[in-house]
C-alpha positions as CSV (number, residue, x, y, z in Angstrom):
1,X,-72.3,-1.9,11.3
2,X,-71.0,-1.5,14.9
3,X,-74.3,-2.4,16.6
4,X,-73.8,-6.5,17.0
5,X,-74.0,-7.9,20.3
6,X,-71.0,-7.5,22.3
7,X,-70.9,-11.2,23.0
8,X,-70.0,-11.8,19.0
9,X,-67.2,-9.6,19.0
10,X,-63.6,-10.1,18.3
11,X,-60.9,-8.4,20.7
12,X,-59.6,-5.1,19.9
13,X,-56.5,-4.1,20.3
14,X,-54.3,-0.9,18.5
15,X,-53.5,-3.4,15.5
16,X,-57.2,-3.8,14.4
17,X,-58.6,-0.9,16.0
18,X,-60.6,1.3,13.0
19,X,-58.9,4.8,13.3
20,X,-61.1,6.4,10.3
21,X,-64.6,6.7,9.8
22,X,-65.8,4.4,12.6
23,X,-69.6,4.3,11.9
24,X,-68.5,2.1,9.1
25,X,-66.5,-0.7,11.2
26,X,-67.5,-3.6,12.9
27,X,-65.6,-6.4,15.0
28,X,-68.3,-8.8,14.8
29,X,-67.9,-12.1,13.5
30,X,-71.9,-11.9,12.5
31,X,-70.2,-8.8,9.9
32,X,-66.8,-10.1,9.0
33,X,-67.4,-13.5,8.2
34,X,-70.0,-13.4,5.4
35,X,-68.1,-11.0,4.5
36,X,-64.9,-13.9,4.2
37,X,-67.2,-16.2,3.5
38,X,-68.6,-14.8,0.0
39,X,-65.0,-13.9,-1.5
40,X,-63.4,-16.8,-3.3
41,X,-59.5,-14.8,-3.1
42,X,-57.9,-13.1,-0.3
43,X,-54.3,-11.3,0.4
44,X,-51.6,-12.8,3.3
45,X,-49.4,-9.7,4.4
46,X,-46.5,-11.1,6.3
47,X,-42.8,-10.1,6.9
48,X,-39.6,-12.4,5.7
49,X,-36.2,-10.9,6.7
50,X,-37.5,-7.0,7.2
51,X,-39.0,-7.4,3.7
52,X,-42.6,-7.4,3.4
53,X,-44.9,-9.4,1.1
54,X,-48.4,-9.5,0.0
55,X,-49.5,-12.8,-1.5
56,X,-52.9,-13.6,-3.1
57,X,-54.3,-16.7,-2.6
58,X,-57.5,-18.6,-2.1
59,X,-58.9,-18.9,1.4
60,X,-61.7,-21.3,3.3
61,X,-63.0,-20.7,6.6
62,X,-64.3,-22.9,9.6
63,X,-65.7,-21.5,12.7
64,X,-63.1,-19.3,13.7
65,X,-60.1,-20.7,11.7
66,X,-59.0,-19.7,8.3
67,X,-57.0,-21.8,6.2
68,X,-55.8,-21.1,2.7
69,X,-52.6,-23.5,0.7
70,X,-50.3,-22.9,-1.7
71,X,-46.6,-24.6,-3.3
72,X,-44.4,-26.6,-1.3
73,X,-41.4,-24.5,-3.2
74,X,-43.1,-21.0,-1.7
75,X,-41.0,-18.5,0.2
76,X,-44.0,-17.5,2.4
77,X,-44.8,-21.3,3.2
78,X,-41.5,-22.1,3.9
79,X,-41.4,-19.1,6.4
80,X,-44.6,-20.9,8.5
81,X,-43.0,-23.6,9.5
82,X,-42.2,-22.3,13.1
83,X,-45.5,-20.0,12.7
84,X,-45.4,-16.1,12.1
85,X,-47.9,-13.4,12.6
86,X,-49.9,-12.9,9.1
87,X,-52.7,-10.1,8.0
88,X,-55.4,-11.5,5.9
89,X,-57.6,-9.1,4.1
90,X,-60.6,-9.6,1.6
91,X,-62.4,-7.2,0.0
92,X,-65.9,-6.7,-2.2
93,X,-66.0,-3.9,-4.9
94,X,-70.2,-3.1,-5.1
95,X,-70.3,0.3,-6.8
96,X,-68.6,3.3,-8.5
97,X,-69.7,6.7,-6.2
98,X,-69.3,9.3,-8.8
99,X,-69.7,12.6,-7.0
100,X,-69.3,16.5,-8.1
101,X,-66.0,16.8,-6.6
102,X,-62.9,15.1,-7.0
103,X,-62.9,14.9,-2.7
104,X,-66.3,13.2,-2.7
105,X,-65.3,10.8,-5.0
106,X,-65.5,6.6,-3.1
107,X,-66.3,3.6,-3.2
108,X,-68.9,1.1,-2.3
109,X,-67.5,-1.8,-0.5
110,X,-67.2,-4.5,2.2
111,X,-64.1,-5.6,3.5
112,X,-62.4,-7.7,6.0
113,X,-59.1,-7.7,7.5
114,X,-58.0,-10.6,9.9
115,X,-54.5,-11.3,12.3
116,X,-53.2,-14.2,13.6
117,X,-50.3,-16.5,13.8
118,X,-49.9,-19.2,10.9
119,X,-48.8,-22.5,10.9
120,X,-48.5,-25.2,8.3
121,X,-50.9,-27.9,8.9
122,X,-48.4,-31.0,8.5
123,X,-50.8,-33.6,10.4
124,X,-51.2,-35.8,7.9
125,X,-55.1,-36.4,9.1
126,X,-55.9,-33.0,9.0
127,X,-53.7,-31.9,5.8
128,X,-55.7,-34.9,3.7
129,X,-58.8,-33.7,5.3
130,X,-58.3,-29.6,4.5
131,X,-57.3,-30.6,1.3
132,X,-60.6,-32.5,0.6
133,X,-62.2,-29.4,2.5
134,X,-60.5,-26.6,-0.3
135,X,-63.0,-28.3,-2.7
136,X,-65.9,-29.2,-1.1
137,X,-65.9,-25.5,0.7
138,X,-66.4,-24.1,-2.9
139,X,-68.1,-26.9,-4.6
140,X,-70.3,-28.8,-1.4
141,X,-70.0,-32.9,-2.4
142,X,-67.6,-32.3,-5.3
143,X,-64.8,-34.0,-4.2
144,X,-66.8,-37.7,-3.7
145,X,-66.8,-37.5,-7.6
146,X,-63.0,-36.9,-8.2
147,X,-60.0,-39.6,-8.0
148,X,-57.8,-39.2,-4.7
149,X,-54.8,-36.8,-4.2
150,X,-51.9,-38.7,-5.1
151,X,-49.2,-38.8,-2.5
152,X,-46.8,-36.7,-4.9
153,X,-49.6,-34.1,-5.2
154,X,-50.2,-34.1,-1.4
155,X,-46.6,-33.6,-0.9
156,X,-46.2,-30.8,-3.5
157,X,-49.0,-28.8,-1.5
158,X,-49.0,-27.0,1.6
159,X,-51.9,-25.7,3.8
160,X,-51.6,-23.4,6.6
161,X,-54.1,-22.9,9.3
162,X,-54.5,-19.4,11.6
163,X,-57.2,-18.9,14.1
164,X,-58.1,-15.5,13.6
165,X,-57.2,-13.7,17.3
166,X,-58.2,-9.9,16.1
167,X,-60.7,-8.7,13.0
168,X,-62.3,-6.0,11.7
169,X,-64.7,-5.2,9.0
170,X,-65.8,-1.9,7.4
171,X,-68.3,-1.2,4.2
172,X,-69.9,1.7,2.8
173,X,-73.1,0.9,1.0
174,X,-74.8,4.1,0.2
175,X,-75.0,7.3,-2.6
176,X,-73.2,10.8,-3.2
177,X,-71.9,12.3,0.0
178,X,-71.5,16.0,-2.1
179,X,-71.5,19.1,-0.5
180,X,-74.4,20.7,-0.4
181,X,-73.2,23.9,-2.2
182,X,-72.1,21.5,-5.1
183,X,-75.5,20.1,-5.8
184,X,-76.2,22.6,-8.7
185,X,-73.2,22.2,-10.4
186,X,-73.9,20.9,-13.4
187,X,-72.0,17.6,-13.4
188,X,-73.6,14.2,-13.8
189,X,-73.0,12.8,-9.9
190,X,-74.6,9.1,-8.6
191,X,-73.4,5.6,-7.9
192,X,-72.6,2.8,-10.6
193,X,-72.9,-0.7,-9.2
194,X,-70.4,-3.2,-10.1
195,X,-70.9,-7.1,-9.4
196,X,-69.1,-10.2,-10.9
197,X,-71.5,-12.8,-11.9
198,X,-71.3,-16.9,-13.3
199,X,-71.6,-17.2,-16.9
200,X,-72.8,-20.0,-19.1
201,X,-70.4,-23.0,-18.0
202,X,-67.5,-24.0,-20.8
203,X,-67.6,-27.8,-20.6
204,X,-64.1,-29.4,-21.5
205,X,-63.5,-30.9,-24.9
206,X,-62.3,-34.4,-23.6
207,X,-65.0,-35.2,-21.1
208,X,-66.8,-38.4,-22.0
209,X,-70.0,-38.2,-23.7
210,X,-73.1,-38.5,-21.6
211,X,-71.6,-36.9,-18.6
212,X,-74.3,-33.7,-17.9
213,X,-73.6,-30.6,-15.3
214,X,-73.3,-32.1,-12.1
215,X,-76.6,-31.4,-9.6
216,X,-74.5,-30.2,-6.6
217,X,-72.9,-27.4,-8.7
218,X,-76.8,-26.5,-9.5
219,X,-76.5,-22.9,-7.9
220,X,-74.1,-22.0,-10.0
221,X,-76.4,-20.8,-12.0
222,X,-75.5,-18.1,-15.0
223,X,-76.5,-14.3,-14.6
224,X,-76.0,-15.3,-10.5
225,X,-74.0,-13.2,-8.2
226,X,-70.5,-14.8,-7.5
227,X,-70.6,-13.7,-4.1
228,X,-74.1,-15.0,-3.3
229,X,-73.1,-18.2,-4.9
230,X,-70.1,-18.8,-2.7
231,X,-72.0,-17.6,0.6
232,X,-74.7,-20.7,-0.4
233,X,-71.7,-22.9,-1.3
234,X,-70.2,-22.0,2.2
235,X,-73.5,-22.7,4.0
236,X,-73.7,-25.9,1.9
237,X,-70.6,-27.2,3.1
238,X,-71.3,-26.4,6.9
239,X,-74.2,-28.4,6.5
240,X,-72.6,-31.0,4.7
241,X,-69.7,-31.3,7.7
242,X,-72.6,-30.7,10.3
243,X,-70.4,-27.3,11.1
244,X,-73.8,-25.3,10.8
C-alpha cells in the first residue's frame, strides 16, 4: 500500500506516523479515501475536560473535508463551537484469518484514521447545503423527492466540518501467516471472508399505492456489497455536484 506517488500524500507527522507493520500503511489519499468513502459509520475521538470520548456517527466526505452531524443537545457538538482537534477513524472487517496458533491469529481489514480540527458549520448557506449533501452523498438525487428541512429540524441539527490535515491508512488482505513448523499440525487453519450486503428492501406500510422503488436507489440492489454500493453512491454524488 505504501507505493502511491508522493505528490498524493498526506503530511506525516509523530501523530499519524504507522509505528507497526509498515508494509501495510499508506498516507495516500488515492488509499484512504475509498477507503472513507465506502463506509457508511465512522468513530470521532476527542477530549472534553481531560475525559475522553469516542462517538459513532455517520460521516460524508468532499475533496479533502469530512463532515459528519449529530444533536444540537450533544456534549461533543457543544464542545466544537470554538473548534477542537478530533480523530476520525473507519474501519472494514473482510475476513476471519484462522491460523494454527493462537499468535498467528488476524484479521483481514482496511482502515482509516484521520486528524484535524472541527468546527460547527453555522453558515446558514452551507449548513442547509451539507444538510441536503448527508442525503444525496448516500442516496445521489434523493433529496429533490423529499419535502424541505423545516426550520425547527434545521435548528435541532448540527454539522461539523474538518479538513483532514494528517491521515493514514493500513489493510491486510491476504491468508495464514503460520509458522512453518506449524503447518503439519493437524488443526483446520485458512481465512473466512465476512461482507455486509443489501437485502430485499422493506417498503413502509403507509406509503401510497402506486409509488414503485425509486430509479436513483437502483444500485442498491439485494445480494450487493454495502461497501461497493456506497463507493458507487459516493462517485454518483460527485458527479451529480460536478466534484468528480
Amino acid at each position: 500500500m505504501n507505493d502511491q506517488p508522493r505528490q498524493t500524500a498526506f503530511p506525516v507527522s509523530p501523530k499519524s506516523r504507522i509505528r507497526r507493520l509498515h508494509e501495510r500503511g499508506s498516507y495516500d489519499r488515492t488509499v484512504i479515501y475509498p477507503i472513507l468513502d465506502a463506509a457508511f459509520l465512522c468513530h470521532v475521538a476527542y477530549v472534553i475536560d481531560g475525559q475522553s470520548f469516542c462517538t459513532p456517527t455517520i460521516h460524508w466526505r468532499e475533496g479533502d473535508r469530512l463532515y459528519w452531524h449529530g444533536s444540537s443537545a450533544s456534549r461533543m457538538l457543544r464542545q466544537l463551537k470554538e473548534g477542537t482537534p478530533v480523530c476520525l477513524t473507519v474501519s472494514h472487517l473482510d475476513g476471519l484469518v484462522l491460523a494454527r496458533s493462537g499468535f498467528h491469529h488476524s484479521a483481514n481489514y482496511r482502515s482509516a484514521m484521520c486528524f484535524g480540527t472541527a468546527r460547527i458549520v453555522d453558515e446558514p448557506e452551507e449548513k442547509a447545503r451539507a444538510l441536503k449533501a448527508i442525503v444525496d452523498r448516500f442516496y445521489p438525487g434523493r433529496s429533490g423527492e423529499l419535502r424541505p428541512d423545516e426550520a425547527q429540524e434545521r435548528k435541532a441539527t448540527m454539522v461539523i466540518g474538518m479538513e483532514i490535515e494528517e491521515a493514514s491508512a493500513k489493510a491486510r488482505a491476504k491468508g495464514v501467516g503460520d509458522d512453518e513448523a506449524d503447518y503439519g499440525l493437524p488443526a483446520w487453519a485458512g481465512v473466512i471472508p465476512v461482507t455486509t450486503v443489501i437485502g430485499a428492501p422493506e417498503i413502509s406500510p403507509d406509503v401510497p399505492p402506486g409509488v414503485a422503488f425509486p430509479a436513483h436507489l437502483a444500485h442498491f440492489r439485494e445480494g450487493r456489497r454495502l461497501d461497493d454500493v456506497l463507493t458507487e453512491s459516493q462517485s454518483l454524488y460527485e458527479h451529480m455536484a460536478g466534484t468528480d
